[in-house]
C-alpha positions in Angstrom: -42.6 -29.5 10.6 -40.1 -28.4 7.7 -39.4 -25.5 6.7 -40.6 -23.8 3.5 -37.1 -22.3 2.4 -34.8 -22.7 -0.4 -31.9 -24.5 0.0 -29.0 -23.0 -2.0 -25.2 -24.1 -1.0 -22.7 -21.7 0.6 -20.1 -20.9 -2.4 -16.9 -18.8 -3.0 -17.7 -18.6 -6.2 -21.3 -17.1 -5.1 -19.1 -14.0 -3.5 -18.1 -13.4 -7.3 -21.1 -13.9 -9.5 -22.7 -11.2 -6.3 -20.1 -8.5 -6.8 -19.9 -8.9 -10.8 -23.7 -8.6 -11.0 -23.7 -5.8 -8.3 -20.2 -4.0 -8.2 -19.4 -4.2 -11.8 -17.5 -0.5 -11.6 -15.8 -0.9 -8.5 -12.4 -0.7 -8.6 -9.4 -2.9 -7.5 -6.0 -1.0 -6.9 -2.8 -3.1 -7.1 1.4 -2.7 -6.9 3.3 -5.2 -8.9 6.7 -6.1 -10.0 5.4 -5.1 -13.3 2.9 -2.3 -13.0 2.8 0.0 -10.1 -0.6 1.2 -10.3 -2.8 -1.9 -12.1 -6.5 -0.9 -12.2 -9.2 -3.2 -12.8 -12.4 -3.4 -11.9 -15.2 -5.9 -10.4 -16.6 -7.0 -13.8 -12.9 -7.5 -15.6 -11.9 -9.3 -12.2 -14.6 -12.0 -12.5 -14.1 -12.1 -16.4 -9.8 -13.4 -15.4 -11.2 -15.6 -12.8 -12.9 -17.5 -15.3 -10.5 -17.6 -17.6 -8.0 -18.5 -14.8 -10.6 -21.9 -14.0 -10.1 -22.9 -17.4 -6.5 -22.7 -17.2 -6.2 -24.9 -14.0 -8.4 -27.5 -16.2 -5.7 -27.0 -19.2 -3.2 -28.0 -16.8 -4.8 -30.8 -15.3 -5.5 -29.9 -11.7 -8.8 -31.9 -10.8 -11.4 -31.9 -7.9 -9.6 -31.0 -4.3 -6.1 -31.4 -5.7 -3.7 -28.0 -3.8 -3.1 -25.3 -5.8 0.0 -23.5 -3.9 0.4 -19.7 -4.2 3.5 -17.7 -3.1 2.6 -14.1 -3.4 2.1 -11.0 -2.3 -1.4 -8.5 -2.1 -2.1 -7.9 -5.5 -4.8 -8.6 -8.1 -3.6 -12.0 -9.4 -3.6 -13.4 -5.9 -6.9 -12.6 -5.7 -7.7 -14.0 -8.6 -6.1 -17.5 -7.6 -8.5 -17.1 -4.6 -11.4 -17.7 -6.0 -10.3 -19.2 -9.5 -8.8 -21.9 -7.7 -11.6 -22.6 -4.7 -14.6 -21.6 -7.2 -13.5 -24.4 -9.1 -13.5 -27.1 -6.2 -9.8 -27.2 -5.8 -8.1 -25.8 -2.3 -5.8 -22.4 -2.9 -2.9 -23.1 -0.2 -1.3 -19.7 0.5 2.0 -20.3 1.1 4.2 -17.6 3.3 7.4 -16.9 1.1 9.1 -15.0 4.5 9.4 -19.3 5.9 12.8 -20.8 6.3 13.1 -22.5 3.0 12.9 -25.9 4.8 9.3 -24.9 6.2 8.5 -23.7 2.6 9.9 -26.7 1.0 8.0 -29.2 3.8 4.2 -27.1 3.5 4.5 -27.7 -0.8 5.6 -31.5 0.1 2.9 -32.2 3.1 0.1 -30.6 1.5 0.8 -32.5 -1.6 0.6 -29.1 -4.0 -0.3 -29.9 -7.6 0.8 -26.7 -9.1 2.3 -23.9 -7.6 1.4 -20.0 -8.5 4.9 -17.8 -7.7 5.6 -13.8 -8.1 8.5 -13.1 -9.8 10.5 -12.0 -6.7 9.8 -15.4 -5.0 11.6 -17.6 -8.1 15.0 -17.2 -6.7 13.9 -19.3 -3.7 11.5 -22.0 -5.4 14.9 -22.6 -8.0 16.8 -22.5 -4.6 14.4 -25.8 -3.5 14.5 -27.1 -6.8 15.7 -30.3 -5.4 13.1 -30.5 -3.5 9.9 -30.1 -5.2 9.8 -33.2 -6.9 5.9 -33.5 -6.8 5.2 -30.1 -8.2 4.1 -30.8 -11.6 4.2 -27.3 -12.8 5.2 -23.8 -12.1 2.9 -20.5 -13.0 5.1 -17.5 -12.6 2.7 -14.5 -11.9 3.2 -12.0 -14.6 3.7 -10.9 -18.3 5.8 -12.3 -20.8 8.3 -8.9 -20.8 8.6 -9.8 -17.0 9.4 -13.7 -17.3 12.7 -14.3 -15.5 15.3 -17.0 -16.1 14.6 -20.4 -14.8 16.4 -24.1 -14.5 13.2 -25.4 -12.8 11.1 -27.8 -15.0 7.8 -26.6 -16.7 8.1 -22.9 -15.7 4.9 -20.7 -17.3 3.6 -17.8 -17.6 0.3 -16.6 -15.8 -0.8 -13.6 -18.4 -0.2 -15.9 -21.9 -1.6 -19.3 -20.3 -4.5 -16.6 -19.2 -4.8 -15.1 -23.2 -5.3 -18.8 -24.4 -8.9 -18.9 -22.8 -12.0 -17.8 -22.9 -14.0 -16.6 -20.1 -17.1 -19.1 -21.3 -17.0 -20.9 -17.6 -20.2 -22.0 -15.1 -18.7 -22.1 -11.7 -19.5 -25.2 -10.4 -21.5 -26.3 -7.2 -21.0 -29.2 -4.6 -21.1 -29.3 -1.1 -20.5 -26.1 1.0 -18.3 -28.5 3.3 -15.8 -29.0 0.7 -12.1 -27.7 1.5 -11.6 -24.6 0.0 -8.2 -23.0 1.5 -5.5 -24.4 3.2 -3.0 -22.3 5.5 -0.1 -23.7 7.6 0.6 -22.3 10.8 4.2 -20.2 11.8 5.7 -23.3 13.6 8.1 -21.8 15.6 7.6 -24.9 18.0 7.5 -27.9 15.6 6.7 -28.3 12.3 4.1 -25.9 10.7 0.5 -27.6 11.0 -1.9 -27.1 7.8 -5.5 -25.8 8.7 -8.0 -26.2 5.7 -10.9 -24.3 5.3 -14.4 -25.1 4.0 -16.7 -22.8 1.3 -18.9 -23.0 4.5 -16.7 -21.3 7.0 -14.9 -18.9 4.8 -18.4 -17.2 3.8 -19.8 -17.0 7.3 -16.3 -15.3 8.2 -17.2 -12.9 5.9 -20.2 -12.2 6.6 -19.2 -12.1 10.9 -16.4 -9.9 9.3 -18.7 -7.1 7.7 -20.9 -6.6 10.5 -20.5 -3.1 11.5 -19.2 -4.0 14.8 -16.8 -5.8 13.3 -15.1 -4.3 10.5 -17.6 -1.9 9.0 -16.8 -3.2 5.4 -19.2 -1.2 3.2 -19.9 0.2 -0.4 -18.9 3.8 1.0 -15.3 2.6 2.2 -11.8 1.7 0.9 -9.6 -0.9 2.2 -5.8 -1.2 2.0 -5.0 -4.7 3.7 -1.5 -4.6 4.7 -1.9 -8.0 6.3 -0.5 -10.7 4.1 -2.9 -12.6 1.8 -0.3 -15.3 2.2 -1.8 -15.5 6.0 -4.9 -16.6 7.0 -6.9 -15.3 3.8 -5.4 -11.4 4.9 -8.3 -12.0 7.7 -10.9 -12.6 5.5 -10.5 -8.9 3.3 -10.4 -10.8 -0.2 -14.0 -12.1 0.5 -15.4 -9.1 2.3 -14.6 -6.6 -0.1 -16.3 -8.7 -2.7 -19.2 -9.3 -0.8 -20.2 -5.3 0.2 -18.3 -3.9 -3.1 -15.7 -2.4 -1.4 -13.0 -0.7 -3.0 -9.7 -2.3 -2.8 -6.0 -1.1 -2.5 -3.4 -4.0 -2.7 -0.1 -3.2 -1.8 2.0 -5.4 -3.2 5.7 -6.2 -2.1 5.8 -2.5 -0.6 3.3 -3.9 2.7 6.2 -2.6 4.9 7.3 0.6 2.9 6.5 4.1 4.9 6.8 6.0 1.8 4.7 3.4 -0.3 1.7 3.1 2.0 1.2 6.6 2.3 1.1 7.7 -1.4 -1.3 4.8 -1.5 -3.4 5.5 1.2 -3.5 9.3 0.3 -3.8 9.1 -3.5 -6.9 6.2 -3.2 -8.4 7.9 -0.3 -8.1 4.6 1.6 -10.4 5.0 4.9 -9.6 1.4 6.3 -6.3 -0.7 6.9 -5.6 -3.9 8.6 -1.8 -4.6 9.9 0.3 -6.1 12.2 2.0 -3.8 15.0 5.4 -3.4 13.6 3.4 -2.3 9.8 1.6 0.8 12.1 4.8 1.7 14.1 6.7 2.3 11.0 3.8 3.7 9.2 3.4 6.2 12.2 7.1 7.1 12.6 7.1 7.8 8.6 4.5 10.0 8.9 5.9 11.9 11.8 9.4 12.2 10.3 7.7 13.7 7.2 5.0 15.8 8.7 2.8 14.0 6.7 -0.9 13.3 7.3 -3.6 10.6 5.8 -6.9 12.4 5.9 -9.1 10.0 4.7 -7.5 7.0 6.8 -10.8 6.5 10.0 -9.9 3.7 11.2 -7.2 0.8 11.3 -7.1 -2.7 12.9 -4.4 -4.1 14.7 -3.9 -8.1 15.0 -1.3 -10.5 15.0 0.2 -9.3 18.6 -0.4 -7.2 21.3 -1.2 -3.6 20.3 1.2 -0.9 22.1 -0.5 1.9 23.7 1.8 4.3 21.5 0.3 2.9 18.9 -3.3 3.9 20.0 -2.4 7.2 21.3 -0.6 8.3 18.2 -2.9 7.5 15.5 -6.0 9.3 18.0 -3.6 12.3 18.3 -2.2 12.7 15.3 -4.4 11.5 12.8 -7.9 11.2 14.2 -8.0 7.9 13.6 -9.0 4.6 15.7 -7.4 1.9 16.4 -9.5 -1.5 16.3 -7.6 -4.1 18.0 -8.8 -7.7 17.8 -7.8 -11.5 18.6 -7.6 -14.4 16.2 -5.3 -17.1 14.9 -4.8 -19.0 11.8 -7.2 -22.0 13.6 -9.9 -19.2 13.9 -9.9 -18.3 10.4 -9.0 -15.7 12.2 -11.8 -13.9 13.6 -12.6 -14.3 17.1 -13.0 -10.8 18.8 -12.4 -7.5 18.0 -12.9 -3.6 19.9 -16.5 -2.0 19.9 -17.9 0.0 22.1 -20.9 -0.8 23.9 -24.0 1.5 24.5 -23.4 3.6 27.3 -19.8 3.7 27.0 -19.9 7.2 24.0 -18.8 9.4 26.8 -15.7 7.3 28.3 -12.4 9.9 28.8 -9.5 9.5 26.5 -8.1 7.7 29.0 -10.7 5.1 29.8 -11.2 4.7 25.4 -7.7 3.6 25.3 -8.2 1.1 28.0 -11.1 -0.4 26.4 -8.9 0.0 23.2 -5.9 -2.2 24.8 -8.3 -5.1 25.4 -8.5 -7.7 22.5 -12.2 -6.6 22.2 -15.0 -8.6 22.7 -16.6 -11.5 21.0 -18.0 -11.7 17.5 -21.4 -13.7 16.6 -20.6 -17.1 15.8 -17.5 -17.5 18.2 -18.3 -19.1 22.0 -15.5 -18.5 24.1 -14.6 -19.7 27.6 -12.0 -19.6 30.3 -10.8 -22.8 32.2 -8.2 -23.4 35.3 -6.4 -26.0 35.3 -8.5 -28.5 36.5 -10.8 -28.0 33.7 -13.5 -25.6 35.5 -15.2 -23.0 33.7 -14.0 -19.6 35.0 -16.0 -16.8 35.6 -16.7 -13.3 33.3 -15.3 -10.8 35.8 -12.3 -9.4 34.6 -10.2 -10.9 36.8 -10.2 -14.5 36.8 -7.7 -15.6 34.3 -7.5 -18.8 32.8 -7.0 -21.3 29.0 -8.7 -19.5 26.7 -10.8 -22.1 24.4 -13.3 -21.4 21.7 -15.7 -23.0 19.6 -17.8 -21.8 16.1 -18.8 -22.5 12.6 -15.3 -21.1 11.3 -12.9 -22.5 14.2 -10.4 -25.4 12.9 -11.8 -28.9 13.9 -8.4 -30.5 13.4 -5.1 -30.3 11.3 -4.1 -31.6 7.6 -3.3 -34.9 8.0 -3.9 -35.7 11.6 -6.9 -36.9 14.0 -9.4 -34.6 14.1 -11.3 -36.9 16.4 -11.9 -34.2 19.5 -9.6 -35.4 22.7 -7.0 -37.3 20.3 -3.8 -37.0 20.5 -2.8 -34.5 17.9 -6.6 -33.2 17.8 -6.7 -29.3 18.9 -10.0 -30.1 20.6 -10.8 -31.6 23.4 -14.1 -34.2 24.4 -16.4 -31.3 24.7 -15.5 -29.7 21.3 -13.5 -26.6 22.9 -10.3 -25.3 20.7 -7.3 -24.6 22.9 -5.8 -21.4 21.7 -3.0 -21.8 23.8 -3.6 -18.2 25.1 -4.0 -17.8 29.1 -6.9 -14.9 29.4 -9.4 -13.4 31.3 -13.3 -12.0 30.1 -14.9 -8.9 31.9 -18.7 -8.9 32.2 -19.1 -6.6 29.3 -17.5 -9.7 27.1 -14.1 -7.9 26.7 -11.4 -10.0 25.9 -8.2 -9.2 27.6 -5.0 -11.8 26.9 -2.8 -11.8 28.9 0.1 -14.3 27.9 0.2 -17.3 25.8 0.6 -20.6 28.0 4.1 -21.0 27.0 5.2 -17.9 27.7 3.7 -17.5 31.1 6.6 -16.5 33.4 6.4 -19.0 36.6 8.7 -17.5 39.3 8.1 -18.5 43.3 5.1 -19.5 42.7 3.3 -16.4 41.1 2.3 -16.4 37.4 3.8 -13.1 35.3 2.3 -11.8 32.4 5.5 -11.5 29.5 2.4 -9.2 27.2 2.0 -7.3 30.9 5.4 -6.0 31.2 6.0 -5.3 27.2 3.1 -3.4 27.1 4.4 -1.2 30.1 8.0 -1.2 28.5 6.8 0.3 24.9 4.9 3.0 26.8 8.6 4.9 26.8 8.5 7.2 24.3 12.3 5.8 23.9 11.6 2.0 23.3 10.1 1.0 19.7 10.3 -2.7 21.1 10.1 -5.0 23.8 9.9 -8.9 24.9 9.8 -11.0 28.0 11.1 -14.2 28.3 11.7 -15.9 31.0 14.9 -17.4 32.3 16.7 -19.1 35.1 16.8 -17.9 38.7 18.5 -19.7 41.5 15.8 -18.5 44.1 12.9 -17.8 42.3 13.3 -20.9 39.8 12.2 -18.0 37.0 12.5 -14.4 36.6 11.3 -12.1 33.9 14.3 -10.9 31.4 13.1 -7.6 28.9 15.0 -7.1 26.1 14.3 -4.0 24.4 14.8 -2.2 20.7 15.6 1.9 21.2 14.3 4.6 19.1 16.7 5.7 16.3 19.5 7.7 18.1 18.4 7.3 21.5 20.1 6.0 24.8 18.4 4.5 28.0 20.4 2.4 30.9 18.6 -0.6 32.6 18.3 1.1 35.4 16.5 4.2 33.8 13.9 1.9 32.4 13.6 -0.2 35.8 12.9 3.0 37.5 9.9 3.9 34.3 8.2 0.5 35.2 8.3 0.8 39.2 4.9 2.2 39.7 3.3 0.7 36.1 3.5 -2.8 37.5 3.2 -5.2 40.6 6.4 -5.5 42.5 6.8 -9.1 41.4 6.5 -8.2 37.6 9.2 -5.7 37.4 11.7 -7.7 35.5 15.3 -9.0 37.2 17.4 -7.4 34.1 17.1 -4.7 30.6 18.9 -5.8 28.0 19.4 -4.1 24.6 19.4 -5.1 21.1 19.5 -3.5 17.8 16.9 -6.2 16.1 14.2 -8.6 17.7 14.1 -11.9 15.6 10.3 -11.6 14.2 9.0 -14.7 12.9 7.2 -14.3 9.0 3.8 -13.2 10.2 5.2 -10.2 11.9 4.9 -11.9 15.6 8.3 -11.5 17.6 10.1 -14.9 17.9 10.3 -15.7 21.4 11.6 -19.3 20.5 14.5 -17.4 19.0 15.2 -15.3 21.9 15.2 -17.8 24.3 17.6 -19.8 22.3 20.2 -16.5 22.1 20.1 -16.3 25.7 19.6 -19.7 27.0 22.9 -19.2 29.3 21.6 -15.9 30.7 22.5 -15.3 34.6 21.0 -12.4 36.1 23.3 -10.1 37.3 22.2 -10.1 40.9 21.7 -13.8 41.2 
């Protein structure tokens, strides 16, 4: 028997027409190069969008054809977001932070028709000049009074291409499958691989993404994403405001500027933030250095690596506000889990709240997750067992731009039973909390015992001296590996090896306390904010241990 129900195809564009119709007088908050405080609201928004679909049709993009963007948070980006999908061609967000030969091979491998740039990211597309031969034009995001100098080809200007048109546009509709976003992965092994997102899965990961176990996203709130539009869709925020008619603050180029966030977060009474660890860490210590508070801020989530305890403990402390840490990756769109409580759990200690809050959280409707050994066998949900992490849902990449996506191919992510591999070694307590606890690679394998790198960092940063740590593992005569930290120090403060050897003694197994401290002033970060172990291992690829 058939159903009686409509059948209506899942759009971008959908997201739009909703919050237009709905959330006409909502506002959205943005810093640019040219205006550092644009306002604009819901109704104006969708009014540019249209006009910015008639402007990819002057310039003769067509059907599925990339549309590149290199920019920051702010509202033109957004507008490319659903100007450029609404209209059935792919918006590739492109991370300006790459090595210009990653920028210049994502623009030449996804094939980009056009590409959108802010002004402060011209000096490096006239930089690849040579090497964008395919590009057919360049929109430079801003007004005429802004235009900078260019010796690159067909160079325009976003605000008088967008004057030229109407806003007399029907958004189009075809099938919900149809790529609608494209983002390439950090490669810091290999080249950068390009995941491409469907109409389908980006509005389900909305929707997963306003559920008020995941996010909360809400009419009531205000949301300052700090994490990178250029990444993964900023984790789904561009769609999720839209969809609830949630207010919007958009940093701009300022996403790592103490001073700027705060007089953001305080002057648009901004109640929810999203960032990487490094963003909250110099948030917190900017704060702290100024006796400065953010009233309104309630909550922030943490993603992108392994959240510090200090960071948790500080923002309860300090500013009465929680930390919600979750997992996800660029293949993941990139929800997977993220930190709720369950019921029973409202009257957990301090103590046992940060715990819980240390975990990646726990699975969101829509994601199936699973643990296997090596041998392939499903591992149990006990907390302890710890295994491949491998997932499988309705937003989870199938394959990669340009290669098989034929599951157990070589080149394929998935395997013959449709299960990602995340690449992340975990385990999954019975209460569904996800805890990771290295990625495969980094995995320290010394006399035959596995050590968790993410184990030992997390113990290190618990020093009210160390702003940073890493793990890598290197060479050991006896032990075949042994676990090196390398560590960042506070501003002004001083700490020998052996002081922090003799912090970690009773914080981890004997086996896990590492065979040597070194310091730097800088860990090598890779453009998403993620420390670069790659890098690290290649500075000290001749490291002997001292006692060796």
């Amino acid at each position: 028997m058939q159903a009686l129900m409509m059948q209506s195809q899942l759009m971008i564009s959908s997201i739009l027409t909703h919050a237009e119709k709905n959330f006409p007088d909502v506002e959205m908050v943005s810093v640019t190069v040219d205006n550092p405080r644009h306002r604009q609201n819901y109704k104006n928004f969708a009014k540019r969008c249209r006009q910015l679909a008639k402007v990819l049709a002057s310039l003769g993009a067509e059907f599925g054809d990339r549309i590149g963007t290199l920019a920051w948070n702010d509202y033109r980006h957004m507008e490319l977001y659903y100007g450029i999908s609404g209209s059935g061609m792919v918006c590739h967000t492109i991370n300006p932070k790459l090595f210009p030969e990653q920028v210049a091979y994502i623009i030449n491998h996804a094939e980009d028709k056009i590409l959108f740039a802010d002004v402060l990211v011209m000096p490096l597309l006239e930089a690849l000049k040579a090497h964008l031969g395919k590009v057919e034009a360049i929109v430079v995001m801003t007004d005429s009074a802004h235009m900078p100098e260019s010796t690159l080809p067909n160079v325009l200007c976003y605000e008088e291409l967008l004057a030229g048109q109407s806003d007399d546009f029907d958004w189009p509709e075809f099938d919900e499958n149809t790529a609608s976003g494209m983002c390439y992965t950090s490669g810091t092994t290999g080249n950068p691989k390009g995941v491409v997102y469907s109409h389908r899965s980006t509005l389900l990961h909305a929707l997963a993404g306003s559920l008020p176990d995941v996010t909360g996203a809400s009419n009531m709130e205000t949301s300052l994403p700090v994490v990178p539009m250029f990444h993964v869709n900023a984790w789904g925020a561009p769609y999720a405001a839209l969809m609830v008619g949630m207010k919007l603050v958009l940093p701009g180029p300022k996403m790592a500027d103490g001073e700027a966030l705060t007089d953001l977060m305080k002057s648009e009474q901004v109640t929810f933030s999203s960032g990487v660890p490094t963003i909250w860490l110099a948030l917190l210590d900017y704060l702290e250095s100024n006796n400065l508070k953010v009233p309104s801020l309630t909550r922030v989530s943490v993603g992108g690596a392994a959240c510090p305890r200090i960071i948790v403990e500080r923002f309860r402390r300090q500013h009465d506000c929680t930390v919600v840490q979750g997992w996800g990756m660029t293949e993941t769109s990139p929800l997977g889990t993220i930190f709720s409580l369950k019921k029973g759990m409202e009257d957990y200690s301090e103590e046992q709240l940060t715990e819980m809050q240390l975990l990646q959280g726990r699975g969101v409707f829509g994601i199936e997750m699973c643990i296997f050994d090596h041998s392939g066998r499903e591992l149990p949900w006990d907390g302890e067992a710890s295994g491949a992490l491998k997932v499988r849902g309705p937003w989870v990449a199938k394959g990669y731009y340009g290669l098989s996506d034929v599951p157990g191919d070589e080149g394929c992510p998935v395997d013959e039973n449709g299960w990602f591999d995340t690449g992340d070694v975990a385990s999954i307590s019975a209460d569904g909390f996800l805890k990771i606890t290295d990625r495969t690679k980094d995995v320290i394998k010394s006399g035959g015992e596995w050590i968790s790198s993410i184990e030992i960092e997390n113990a290190a940063v618990n020093h009210e001296d160390i702003a940073e740590a890493a793990v890598i593992g290197r060479y050991h005569p006896k032990w075949t590996e042994r676990p090196l930290l390398i560590c960042v120090l506070q501003e002004g403060k001083f700490l020998s090896s052996e002081e922090v050897l003799e912090f970690l003694k009773d914080k981890l197994h004997k086996m896990a306390i590492p065979d040597a401290v070194e310091f730097i002033d800088e860990l090598p970060h890779t453009a998403t904010g993620k420390i670069n172990k790659l890098g690290l291992r290649q500075t000290f690829k001749n490291y002997e241990f001292p006692s060796a």
